[in-house]
Backbone as a printed PyTorch tensor [residue, N CA C, xyz], in Angstrom:
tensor([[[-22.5730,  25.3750, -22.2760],
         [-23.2040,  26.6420, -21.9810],
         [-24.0830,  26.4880, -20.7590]],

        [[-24.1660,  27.4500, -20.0080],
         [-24.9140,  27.0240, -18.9440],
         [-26.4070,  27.7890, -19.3650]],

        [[-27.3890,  26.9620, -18.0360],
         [-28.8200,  27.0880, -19.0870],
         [-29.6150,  28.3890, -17.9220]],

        [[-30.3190,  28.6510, -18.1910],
         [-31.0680,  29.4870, -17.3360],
         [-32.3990,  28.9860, -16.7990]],

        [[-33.0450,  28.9180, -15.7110],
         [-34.1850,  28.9200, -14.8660],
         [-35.1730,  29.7200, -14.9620]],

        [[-36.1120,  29.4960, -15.6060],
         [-36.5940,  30.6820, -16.1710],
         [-38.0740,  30.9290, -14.8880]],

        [[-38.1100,  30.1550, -14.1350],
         [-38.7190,  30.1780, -12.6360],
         [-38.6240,  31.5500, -11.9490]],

        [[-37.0880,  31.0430, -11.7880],
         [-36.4220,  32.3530, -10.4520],
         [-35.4380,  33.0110, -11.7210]],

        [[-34.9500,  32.9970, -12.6820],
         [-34.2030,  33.6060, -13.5330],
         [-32.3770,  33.3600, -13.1290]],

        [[-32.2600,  32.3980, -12.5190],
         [-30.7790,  31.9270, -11.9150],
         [-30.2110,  31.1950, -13.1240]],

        [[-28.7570,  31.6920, -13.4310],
         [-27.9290,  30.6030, -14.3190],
         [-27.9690,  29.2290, -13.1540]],

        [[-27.6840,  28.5820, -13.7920],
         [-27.0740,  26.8230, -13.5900],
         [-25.8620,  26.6210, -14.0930]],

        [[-24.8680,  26.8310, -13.2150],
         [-23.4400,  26.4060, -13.5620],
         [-23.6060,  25.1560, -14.8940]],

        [[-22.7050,  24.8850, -15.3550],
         [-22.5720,  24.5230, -16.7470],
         [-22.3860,  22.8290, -16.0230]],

        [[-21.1970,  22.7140, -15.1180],
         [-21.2300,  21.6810, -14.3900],
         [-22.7110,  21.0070, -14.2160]],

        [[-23.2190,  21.6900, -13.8110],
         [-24.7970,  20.9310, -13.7540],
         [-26.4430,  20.9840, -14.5320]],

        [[-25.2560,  21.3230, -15.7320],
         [-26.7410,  22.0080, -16.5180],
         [-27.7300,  20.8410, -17.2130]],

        [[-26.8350,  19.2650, -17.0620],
         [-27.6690,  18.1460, -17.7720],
         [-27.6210,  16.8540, -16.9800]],

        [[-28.1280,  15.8760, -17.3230],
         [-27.7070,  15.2770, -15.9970],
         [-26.2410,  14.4600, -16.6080]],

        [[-25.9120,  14.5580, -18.0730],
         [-24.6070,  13.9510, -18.3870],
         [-23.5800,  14.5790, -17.4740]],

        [[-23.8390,  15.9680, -17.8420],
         [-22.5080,  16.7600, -16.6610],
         [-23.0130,  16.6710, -15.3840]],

        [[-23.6250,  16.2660, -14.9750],
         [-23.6120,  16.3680, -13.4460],
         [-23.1280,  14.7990, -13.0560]],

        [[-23.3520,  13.8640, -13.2610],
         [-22.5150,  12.6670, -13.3990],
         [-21.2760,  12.5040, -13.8490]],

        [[-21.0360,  13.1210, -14.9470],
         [-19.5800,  13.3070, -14.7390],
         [-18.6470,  14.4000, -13.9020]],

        [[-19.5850,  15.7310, -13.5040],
         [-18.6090,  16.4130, -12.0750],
         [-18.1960,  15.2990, -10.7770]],

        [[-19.5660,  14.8720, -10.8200],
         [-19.8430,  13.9530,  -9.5940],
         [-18.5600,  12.5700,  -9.4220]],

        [[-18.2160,  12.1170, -10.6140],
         [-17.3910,  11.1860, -11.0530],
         [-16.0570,  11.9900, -10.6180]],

        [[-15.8460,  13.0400, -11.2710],
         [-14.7590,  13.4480, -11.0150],
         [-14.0670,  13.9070,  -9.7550]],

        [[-15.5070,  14.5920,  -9.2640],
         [-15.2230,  14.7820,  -7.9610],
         [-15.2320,  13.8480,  -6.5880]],

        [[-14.8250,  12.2350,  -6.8720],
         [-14.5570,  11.6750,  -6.2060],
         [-13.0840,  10.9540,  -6.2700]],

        [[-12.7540,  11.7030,  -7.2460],
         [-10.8600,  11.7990,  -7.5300],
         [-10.2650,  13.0700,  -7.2570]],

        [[-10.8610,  14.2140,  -6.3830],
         [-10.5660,  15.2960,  -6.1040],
         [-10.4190,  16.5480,  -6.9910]],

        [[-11.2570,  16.0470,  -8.5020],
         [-11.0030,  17.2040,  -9.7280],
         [-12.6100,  17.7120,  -9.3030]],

        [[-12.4230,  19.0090,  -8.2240],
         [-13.6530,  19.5750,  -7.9880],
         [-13.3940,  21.4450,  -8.3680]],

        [[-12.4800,  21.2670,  -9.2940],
         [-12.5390,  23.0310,  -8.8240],
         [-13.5010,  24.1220,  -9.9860]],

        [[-14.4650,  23.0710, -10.0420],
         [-15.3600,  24.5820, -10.3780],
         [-16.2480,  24.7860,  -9.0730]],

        [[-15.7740,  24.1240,  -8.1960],
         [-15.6760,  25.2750,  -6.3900],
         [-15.4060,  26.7980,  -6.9130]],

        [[-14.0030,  26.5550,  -7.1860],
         [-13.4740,  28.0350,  -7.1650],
         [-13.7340,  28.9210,  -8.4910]],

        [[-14.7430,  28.3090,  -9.2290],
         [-15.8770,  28.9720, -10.3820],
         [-17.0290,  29.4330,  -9.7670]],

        [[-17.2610,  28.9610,  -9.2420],
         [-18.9740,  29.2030,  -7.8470],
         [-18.5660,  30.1850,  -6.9550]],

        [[-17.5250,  29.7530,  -6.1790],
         [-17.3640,  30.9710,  -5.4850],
         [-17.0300,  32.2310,  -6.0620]],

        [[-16.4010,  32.7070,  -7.3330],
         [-15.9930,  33.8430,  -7.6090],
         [-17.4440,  34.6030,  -8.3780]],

        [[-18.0220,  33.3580,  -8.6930],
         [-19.0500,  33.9160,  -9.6250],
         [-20.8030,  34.3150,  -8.4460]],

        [[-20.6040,  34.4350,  -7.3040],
         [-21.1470,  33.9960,  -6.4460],
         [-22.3760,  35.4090,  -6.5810]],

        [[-23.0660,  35.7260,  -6.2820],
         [-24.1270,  36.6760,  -5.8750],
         [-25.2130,  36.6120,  -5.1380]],

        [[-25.7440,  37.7070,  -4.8960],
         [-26.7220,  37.6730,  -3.4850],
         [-27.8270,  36.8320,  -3.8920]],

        [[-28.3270,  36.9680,  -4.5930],
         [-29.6480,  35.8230,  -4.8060],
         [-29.2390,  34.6460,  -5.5800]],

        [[-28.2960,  33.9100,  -5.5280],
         [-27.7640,  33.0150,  -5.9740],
         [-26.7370,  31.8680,  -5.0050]],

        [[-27.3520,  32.8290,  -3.4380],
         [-26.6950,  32.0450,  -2.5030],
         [-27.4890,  30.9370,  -2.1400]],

        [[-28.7330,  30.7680,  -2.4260],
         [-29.4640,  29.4280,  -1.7580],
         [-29.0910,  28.2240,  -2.6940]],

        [[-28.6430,  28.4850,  -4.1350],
         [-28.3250,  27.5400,  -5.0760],
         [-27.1390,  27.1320,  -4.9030]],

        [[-26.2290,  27.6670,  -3.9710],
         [-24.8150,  27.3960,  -3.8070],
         [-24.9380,  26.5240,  -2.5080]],

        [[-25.6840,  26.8390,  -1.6400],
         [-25.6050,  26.5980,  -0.8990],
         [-26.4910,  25.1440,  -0.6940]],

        [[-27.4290,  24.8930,  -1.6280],
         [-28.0530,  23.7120,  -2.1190],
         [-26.7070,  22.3700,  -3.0300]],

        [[-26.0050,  22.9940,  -3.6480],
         [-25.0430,  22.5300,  -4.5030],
         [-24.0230,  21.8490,  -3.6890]],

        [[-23.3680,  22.9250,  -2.3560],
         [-22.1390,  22.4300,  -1.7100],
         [-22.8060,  21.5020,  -0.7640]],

        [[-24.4380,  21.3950,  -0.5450],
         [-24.6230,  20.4800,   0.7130],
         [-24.6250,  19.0980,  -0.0750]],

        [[-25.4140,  18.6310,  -1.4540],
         [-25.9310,  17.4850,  -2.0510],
         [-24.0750,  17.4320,  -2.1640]],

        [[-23.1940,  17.8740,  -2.8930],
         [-21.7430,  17.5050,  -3.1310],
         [-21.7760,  17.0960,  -2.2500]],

        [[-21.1570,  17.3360,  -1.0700],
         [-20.6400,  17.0000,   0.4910],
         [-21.6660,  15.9200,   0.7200]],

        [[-22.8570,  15.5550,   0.5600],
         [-23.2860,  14.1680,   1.0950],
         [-22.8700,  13.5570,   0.0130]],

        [[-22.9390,  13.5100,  -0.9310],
         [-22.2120,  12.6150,  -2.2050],
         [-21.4940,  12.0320,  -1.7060]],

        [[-20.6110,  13.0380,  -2.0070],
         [-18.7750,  12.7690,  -1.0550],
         [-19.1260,  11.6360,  -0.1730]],

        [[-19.5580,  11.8170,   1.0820],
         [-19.3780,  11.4690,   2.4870],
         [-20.0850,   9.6200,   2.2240]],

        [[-21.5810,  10.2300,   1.5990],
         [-22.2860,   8.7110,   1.0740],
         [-20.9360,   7.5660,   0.3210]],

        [[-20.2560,   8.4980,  -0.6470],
         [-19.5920,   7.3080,  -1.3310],
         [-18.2760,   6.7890,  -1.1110]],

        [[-17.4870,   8.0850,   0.1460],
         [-16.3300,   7.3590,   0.4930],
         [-17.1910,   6.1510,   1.7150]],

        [[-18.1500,   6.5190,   2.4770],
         [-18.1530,   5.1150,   3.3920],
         [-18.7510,   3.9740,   2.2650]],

        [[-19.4310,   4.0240,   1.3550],
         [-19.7140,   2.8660,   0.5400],
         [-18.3880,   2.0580,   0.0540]],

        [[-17.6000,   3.0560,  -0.4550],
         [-15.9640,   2.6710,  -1.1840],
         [-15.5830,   1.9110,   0.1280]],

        [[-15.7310,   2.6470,   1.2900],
         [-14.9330,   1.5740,   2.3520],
         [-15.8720,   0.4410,   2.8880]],

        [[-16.7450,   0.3680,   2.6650],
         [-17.7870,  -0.9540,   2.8120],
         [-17.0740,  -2.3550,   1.9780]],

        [[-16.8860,  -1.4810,   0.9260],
         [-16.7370,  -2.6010,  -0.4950],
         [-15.1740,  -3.0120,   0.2510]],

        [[-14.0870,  -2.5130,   0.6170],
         [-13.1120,  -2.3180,   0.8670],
         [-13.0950,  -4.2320,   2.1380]],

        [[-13.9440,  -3.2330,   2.1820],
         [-13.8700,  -4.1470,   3.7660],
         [-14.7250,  -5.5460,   3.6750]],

        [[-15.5410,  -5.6650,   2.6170],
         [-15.7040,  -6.7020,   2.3790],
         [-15.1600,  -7.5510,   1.2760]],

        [[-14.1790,  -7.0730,   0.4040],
         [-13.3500,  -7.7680,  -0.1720],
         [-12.1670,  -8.3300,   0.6540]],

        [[-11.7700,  -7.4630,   1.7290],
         [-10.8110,  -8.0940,   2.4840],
         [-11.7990,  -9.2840,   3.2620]],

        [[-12.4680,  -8.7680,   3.9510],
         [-13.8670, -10.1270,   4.5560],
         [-12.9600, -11.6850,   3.3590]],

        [[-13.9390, -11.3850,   2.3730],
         [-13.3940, -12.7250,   1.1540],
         [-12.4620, -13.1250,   1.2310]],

        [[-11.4000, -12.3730,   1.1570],
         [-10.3090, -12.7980,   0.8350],
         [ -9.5280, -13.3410,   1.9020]],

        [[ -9.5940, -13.1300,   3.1950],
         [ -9.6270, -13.3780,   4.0710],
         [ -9.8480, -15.1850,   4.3700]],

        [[-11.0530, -14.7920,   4.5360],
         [-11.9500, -16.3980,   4.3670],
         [-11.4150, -17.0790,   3.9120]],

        [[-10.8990, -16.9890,   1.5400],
         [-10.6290, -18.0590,   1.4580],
         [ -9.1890, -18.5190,   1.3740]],

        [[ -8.5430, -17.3870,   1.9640],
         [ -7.0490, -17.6350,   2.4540],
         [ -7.2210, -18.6970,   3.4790]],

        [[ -7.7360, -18.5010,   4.7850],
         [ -8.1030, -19.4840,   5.4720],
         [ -8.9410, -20.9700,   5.3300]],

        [[ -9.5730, -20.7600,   4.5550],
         [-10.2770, -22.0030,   3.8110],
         [ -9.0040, -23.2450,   3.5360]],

        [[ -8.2410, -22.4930,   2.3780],
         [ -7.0600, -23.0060,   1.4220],
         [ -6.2390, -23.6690,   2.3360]],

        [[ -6.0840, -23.0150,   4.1430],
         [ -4.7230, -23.0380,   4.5980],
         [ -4.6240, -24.4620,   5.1890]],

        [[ -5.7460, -25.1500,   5.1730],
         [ -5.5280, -26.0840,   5.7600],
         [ -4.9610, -27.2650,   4.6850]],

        [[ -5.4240, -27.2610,   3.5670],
         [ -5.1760, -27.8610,   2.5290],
         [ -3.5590, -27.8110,   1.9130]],

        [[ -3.0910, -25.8490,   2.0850],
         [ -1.7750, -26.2820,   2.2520],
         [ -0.9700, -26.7630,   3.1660]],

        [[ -1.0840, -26.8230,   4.3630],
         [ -0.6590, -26.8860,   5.3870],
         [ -0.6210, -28.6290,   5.0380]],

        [[ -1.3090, -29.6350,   4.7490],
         [ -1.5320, -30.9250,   4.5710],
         [ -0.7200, -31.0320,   3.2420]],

        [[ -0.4020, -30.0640,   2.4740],
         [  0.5460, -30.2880,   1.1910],
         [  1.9400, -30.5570,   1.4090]],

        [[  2.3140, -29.3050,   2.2080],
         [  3.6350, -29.5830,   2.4950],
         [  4.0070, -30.3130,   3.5370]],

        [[  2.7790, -30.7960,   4.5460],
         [  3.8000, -31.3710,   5.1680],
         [  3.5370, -33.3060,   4.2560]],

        [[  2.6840, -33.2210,   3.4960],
         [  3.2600, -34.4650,   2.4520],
         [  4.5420, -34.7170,   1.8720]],

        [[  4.7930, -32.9720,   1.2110],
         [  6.0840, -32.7750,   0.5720],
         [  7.6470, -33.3780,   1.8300]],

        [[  7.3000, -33.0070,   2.9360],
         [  8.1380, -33.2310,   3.9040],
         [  8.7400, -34.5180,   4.0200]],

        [[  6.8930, -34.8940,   4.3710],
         [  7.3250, -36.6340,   4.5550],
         [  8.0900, -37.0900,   3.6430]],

        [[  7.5620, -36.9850,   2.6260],
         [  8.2550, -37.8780,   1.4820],
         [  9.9050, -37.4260,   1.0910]],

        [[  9.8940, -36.2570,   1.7040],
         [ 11.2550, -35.5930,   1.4650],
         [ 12.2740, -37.0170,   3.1780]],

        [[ 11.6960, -36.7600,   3.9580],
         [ 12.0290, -37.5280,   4.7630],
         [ 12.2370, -39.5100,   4.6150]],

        [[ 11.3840, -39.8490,   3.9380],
         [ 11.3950, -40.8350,   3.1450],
         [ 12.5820, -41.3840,   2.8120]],

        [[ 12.4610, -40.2230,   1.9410],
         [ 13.4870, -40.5830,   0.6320],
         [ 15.1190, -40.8640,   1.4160]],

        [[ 14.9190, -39.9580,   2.2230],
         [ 16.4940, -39.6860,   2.8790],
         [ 16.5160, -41.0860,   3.8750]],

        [[ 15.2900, -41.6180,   4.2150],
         [ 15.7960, -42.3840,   5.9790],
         [ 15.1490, -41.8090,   7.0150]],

        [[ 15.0710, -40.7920,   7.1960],
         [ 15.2370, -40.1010,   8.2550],
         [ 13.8260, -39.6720,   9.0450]],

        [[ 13.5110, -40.7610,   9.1150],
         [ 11.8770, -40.8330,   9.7290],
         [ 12.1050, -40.6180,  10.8730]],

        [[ 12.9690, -40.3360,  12.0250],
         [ 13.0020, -39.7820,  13.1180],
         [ 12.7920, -38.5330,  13.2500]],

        [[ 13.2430, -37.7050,  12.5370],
         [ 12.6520, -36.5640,  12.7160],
         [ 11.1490, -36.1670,  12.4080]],

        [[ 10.6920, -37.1180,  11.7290],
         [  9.0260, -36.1580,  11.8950],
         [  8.3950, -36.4950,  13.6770]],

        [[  9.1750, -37.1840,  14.4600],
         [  8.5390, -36.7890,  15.4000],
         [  8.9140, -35.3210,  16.7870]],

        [[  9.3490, -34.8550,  15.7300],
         [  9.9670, -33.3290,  16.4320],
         [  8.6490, -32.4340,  16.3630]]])
Protein backbone atom coordinates (compact mmCIF):
# COMPACT_ATOMS: atom_id res chain seq x y z
CA UNK A 1 0.00 0.00 0.00
CA UNK A 2 1.47 3.13 -0.56
CA UNK A 3 1.83 5.51 2.52
CA UNK A 4 1.00 9.14 2.64
CA UNK A 5 3.16 12.35 3.73
CA UNK A 6 1.29 13.88 5.92
CA UNK A 7 3.82 17.16 5.61
CA UNK A 8 2.83 18.11 2.02
CA UNK A 9 -0.11 15.41 1.81
CA UNK A 10 1.73 13.48 -1.37
CA UNK A 11 1.24 9.58 -1.83
CA UNK A 12 4.70 7.71 -1.98
CA UNK A 13 4.61 5.26 -4.70
CA UNK A 14 4.44 1.85 -3.03
CA UNK A 15 7.90 1.12 -4.75
CA UNK A 16 9.31 3.39 -2.19
CA UNK A 17 7.20 3.40 0.67
CA UNK A 18 9.93 1.36 3.08
CA UNK A 19 13.28 1.13 2.77
CA UNK A 20 12.77 -2.92 2.11
CA UNK A 21 11.03 -1.83 -1.21
CA UNK A 22 13.17 0.67 -2.15
CA UNK A 23 16.19 -1.74 -2.11
CA UNK A 24 14.58 -4.10 -3.75
CA UNK A 25 13.22 -1.58 -6.82
CA UNK A 26 16.74 -0.44 -6.72
CA UNK A 27 18.02 -4.19 -7.07
CA UNK A 28 15.80 -4.73 -9.68
CA UNK A 29 16.32 -1.92 -11.45
CA UNK A 30 19.77 -2.72 -12.22
CA UNK A 31 18.51 -5.79 -14.33
CA UNK A 32 16.27 -3.43 -16.25
CA UNK A 33 12.82 -4.50 -14.26
CA UNK A 34 12.06 -0.64 -13.83
CA UNK A 35 8.56 -0.21 -15.05
CA UNK A 36 6.80 1.32 -12.35
CA UNK A 37 8.33 4.32 -14.61
CA UNK A 38 5.32 3.78 -16.54
CA UNK A 39 3.15 3.73 -13.03
CA UNK A 40 4.67 7.34 -12.19
CA UNK A 41 4.20 8.64 -15.25
CA UNK A 42 0.50 7.83 -15.77
CA UNK A 43 -0.23 8.53 -12.25
CA UNK A 44 1.62 11.85 -12.52
CA UNK A 45 0.03 15.33 -11.22
CA UNK A 46 0.75 18.91 -10.86
CA UNK A 47 1.99 19.04 -7.38
CA UNK A 48 3.52 15.80 -7.45
CA UNK A 49 6.01 16.83 -10.07
CA UNK A 50 8.96 17.78 -7.72
CA UNK A 51 8.68 14.11 -6.19
CA UNK A 52 9.03 12.64 -9.60
CA UNK A 53 11.31 14.56 -10.50
CA UNK A 54 13.42 13.96 -7.19
CA UNK A 55 12.80 10.04 -7.82
CA UNK A 56 13.98 9.91 -11.67
CA UNK A 57 17.20 12.04 -10.69
CA UNK A 58 18.45 9.72 -7.32
CA UNK A 59 17.35 6.44 -9.92
CA UNK A 60 19.52 7.76 -12.77
CA UNK A 61 22.56 8.44 -10.39
CA UNK A 62 22.02 4.99 -8.90
CA UNK A 63 22.06 3.63 -12.26
CA UNK A 64 25.07 5.58 -13.55
CA UNK A 65 27.03 5.21 -9.80
CA UNK A 66 26.63 1.37 -10.12
CA UNK A 67 27.13 0.49 -13.72
CA UNK A 68 30.76 2.36 -13.46
CA UNK A 69 31.37 0.50 -10.02
CA UNK A 70 30.17 -3.00 -11.85
CA UNK A 71 32.80 -1.97 -14.45
CA UNK A 72 35.54 -1.11 -11.90
CA UNK A 73 35.07 -4.60 -10.36
CA UNK A 74 35.09 -5.88 -14.02
CA UNK A 75 38.24 -4.48 -14.69
CA UNK A 76 39.90 -5.41 -11.83
CA UNK A 77 39.18 -8.96 -11.88
CA UNK A 78 40.52 -9.06 -15.32
CA UNK A 79 43.70 -6.83 -13.67
CA UNK A 80 44.06 -10.47 -11.40
CA UNK A 81 43.57 -12.63 -13.58
CA UNK A 82 45.66 -11.32 -15.86
CA UNK A 83 48.66 -11.12 -13.49
CA UNK A 84 48.38 -14.54 -12.39
CA UNK A 85 48.09 -15.95 -15.84
CA UNK A 86 51.36 -14.30 -16.34
CA UNK A 87 52.89 -15.17 -13.07
CA UNK A 88 52.09 -19.14 -13.90
CA UNK A 89 53.48 -18.64 -17.56
CA UNK A 90 56.76 -18.86 -16.87
CA UNK A 91 56.54 -21.93 -14.80
CA UNK A 92 54.63 -23.48 -17.65
CA UNK A 93 56.63 -22.52 -20.20
CA UNK A 94 59.73 -24.40 -18.05
CA UNK A 95 57.17 -27.49 -17.83
CA UNK A 96 56.87 -28.27 -21.15
CA UNK A 97 59.75 -27.56 -22.40
CA UNK A 98 61.02 -30.38 -19.63
CA UNK A 99 58.26 -32.51 -21.12
CA UNK A 100 60.12 -31.94 -24.55
CA UNK A 101 63.43 -32.64 -23.46
CA UNK A 102 62.77 -35.72 -22.07
CA UNK A 103 60.45 -36.52 -24.94
CA UNK A 104 63.71 -35.88 -26.99
CA UNK A 105 65.74 -38.05 -24.74
CA UNK A 106 63.96 -40.80 -24.94
CA UNK A 107 63.99 -40.86 -28.80
CA UNK A 108 67.97 -39.78 -29.41
CA UNK A 109 67.30 -36.93 -30.88
CA UNK A 110 69.10 -34.27 -28.97
CA UNK A 111 69.84 -32.37 -32.09
CA UNK A 112 66.96 -30.87 -32.37
CA UNK A 113 66.64 -28.93 -29.20
CA UNK A 114 69.06 -26.75 -30.72
CA UNK A 115 66.50 -25.36 -33.28
Amino acid sequence: SSGINAEYGLEIPKEFANLGQTAMTLLWSLFGFIDFIDELRGQREVRRTGLYVVIYFLLGSYLMFSAILLLNMLIAMLTTTFERIQHQSDVEWKFARALNLSFFLSLGLLFLLSI
